[in-house]
C-alpha positions as CSV (number, residue, x, y, z in Angstrom):
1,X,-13.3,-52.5,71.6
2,X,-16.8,-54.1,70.7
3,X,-18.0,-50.8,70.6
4,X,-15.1,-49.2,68.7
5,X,-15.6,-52.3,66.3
6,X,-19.7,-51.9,66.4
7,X,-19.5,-48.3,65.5
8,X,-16.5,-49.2,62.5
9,X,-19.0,-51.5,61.0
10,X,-21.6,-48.9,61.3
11,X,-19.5,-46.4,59.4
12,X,-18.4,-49.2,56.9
13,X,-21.9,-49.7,56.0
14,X,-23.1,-46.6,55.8
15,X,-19.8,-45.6,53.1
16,X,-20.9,-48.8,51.4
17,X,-24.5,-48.0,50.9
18,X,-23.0,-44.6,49.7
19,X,-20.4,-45.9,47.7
20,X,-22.8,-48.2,46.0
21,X,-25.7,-45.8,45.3
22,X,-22.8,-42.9,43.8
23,X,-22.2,-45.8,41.9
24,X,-25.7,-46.7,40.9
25,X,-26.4,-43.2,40.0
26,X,-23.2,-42.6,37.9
27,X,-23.9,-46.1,36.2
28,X,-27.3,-44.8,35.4
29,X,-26.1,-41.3,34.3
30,X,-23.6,-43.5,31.6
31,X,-26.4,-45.9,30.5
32,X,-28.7,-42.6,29.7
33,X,-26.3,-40.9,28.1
34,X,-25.3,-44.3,26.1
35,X,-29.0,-44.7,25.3
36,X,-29.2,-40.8,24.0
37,X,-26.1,-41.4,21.9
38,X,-27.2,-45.2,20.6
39,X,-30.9,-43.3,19.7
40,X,-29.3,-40.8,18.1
41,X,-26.8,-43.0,15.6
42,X,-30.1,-45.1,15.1
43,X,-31.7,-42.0,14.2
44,X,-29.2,-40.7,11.9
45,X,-28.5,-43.8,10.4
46,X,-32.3,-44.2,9.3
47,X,-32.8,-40.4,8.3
48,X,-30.0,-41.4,6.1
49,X,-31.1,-44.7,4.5
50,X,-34.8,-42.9,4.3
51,X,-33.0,-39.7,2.4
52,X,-31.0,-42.6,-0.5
53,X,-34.5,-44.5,-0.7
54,X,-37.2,-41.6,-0.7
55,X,-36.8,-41.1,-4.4
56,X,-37.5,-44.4,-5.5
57,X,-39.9,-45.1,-3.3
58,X,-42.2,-42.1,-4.4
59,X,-41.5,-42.4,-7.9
60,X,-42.8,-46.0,-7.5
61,X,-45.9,-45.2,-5.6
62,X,-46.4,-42.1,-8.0
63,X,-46.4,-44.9,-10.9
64,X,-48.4,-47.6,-9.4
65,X,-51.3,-44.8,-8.4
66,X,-50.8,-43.4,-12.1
67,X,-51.2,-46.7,-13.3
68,X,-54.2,-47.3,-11.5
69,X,-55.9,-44.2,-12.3
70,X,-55.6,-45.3,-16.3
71,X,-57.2,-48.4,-15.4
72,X,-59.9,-46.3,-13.3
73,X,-60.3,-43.8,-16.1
74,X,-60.3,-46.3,-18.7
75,X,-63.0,-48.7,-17.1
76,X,-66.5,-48.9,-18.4
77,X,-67.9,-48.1,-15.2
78,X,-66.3,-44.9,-14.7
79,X,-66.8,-43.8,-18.4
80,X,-70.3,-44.5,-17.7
81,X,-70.5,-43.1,-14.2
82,X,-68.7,-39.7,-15.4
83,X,-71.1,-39.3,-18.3
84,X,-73.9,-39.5,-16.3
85,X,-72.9,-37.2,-14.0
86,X,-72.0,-34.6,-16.4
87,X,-75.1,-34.7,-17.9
88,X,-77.3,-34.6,-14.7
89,X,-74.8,-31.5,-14.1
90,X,-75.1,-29.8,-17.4
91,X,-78.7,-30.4,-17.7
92,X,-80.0,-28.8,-14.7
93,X,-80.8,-25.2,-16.8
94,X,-78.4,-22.7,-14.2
95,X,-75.2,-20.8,-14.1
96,X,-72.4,-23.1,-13.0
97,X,-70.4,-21.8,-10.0
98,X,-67.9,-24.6,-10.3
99,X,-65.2,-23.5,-13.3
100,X,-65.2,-26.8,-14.3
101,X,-68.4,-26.9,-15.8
102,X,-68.8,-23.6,-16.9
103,X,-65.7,-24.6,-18.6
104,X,-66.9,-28.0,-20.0
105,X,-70.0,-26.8,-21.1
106,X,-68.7,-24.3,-23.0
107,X,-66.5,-26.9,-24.5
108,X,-69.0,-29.6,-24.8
109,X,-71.6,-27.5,-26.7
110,X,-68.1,-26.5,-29.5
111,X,-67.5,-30.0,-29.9
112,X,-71.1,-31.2,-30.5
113,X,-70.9,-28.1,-33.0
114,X,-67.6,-29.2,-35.1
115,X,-69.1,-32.9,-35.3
116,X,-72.5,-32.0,-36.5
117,X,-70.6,-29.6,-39.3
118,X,-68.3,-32.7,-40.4
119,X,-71.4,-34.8,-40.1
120,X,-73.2,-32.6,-42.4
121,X,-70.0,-32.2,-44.5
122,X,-69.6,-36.3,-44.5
123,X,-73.3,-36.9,-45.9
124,X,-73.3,-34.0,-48.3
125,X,-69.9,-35.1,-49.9
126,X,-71.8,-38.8,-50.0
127,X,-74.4,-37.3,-51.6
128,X,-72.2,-36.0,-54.2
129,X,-70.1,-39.3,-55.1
130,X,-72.9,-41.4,-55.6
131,X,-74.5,-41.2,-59.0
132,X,-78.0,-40.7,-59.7
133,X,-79.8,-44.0,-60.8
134,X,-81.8,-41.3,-63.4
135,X,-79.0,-39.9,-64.7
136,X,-76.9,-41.3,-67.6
137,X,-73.4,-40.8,-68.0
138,X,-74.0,-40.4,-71.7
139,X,-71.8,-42.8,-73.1
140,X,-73.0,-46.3,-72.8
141,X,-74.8,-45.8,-76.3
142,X,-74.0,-45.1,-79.5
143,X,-76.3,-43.7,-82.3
144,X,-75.9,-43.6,-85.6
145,X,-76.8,-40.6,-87.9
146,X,-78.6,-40.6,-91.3
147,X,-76.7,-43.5,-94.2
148,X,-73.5,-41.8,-92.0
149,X,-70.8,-44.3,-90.7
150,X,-69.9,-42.5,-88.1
151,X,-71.1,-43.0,-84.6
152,X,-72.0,-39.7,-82.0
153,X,-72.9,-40.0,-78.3
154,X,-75.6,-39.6,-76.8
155,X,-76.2,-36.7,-74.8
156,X,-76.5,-36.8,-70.7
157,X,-80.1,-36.9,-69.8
158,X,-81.5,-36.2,-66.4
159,X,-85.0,-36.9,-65.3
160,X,-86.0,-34.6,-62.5
């Protein structure tokens, strides 16, 4: 009977240890595929709060980098820095490759163009408003003719 009872406990054992790791495996297999299907709502769930927010959020970075750009652009520094790069650029006597500055140049050399004309128009139309210091305007005086009463002006004189 020992024996009989030796060997039962044997066999016990041995159904244990395979009852328990059947078990361990099928509790794994359960965790894994509650992990995969937990990962998954996470996922989901962000892809979705992402897809409401993504808008906003690049429409606020889009206006903060515009913003700073302005800043950039309107800066001393830069105004300074891009002038002098131009002109090391544009004064360097050779065909551009770079569209820009063919394109630049071109419009550069238009623009100094039109403001030397309305310079030139400016002074010229100066010139003409102001009065010649030798020139009357032929009616401050009044002369009188012969035993006459009656008074005549004086002619406009100009001394070249």
């Amino acid at each position: 009977m020992e024996a009989i009872k030796g060997i039962a406990q044997e066999q016990l054992g041995s159904i244990k240890e395979g009852i328990t790791s059947a078990a361990a495996e099928n509790n794994a297999k359960v965790a894994k595929e509650e992990a995969v299907t937990l990962g998954e709502k996470i996922a989901h769930h962000t892809c979705d709060e992402l897809n409401k927010k993504i808008p906003t959020i690049i429409s606020d970075i889009t206006s903060k980098i515009i913003d700073q750009l302005k800043e950039k652009i309107d800066s001393e520094t830069f105004t300074t820095d891009f002038i002098n790069v131009l002109q090391t650029k544009l004064l360097e006597d050779k065909t551009y490759s770079e569209p820009f500055l063919a394109k630049f140049d071109t419009l550069f050399d238009t623009i100094i163009k039109e403001a030397k004309i309305r310079h030139d128009k400016k002074e010229f139309e100066k010139e003409q408003n102001t009065q010649n210091p030798m020139m009357g305007s032929g009616y401050h005086k009044k002369t009188r003719r012969g035993g006459k009463k009656t008074f005549k002006k004086t002619k406009k004189v100009r001394f070249l």
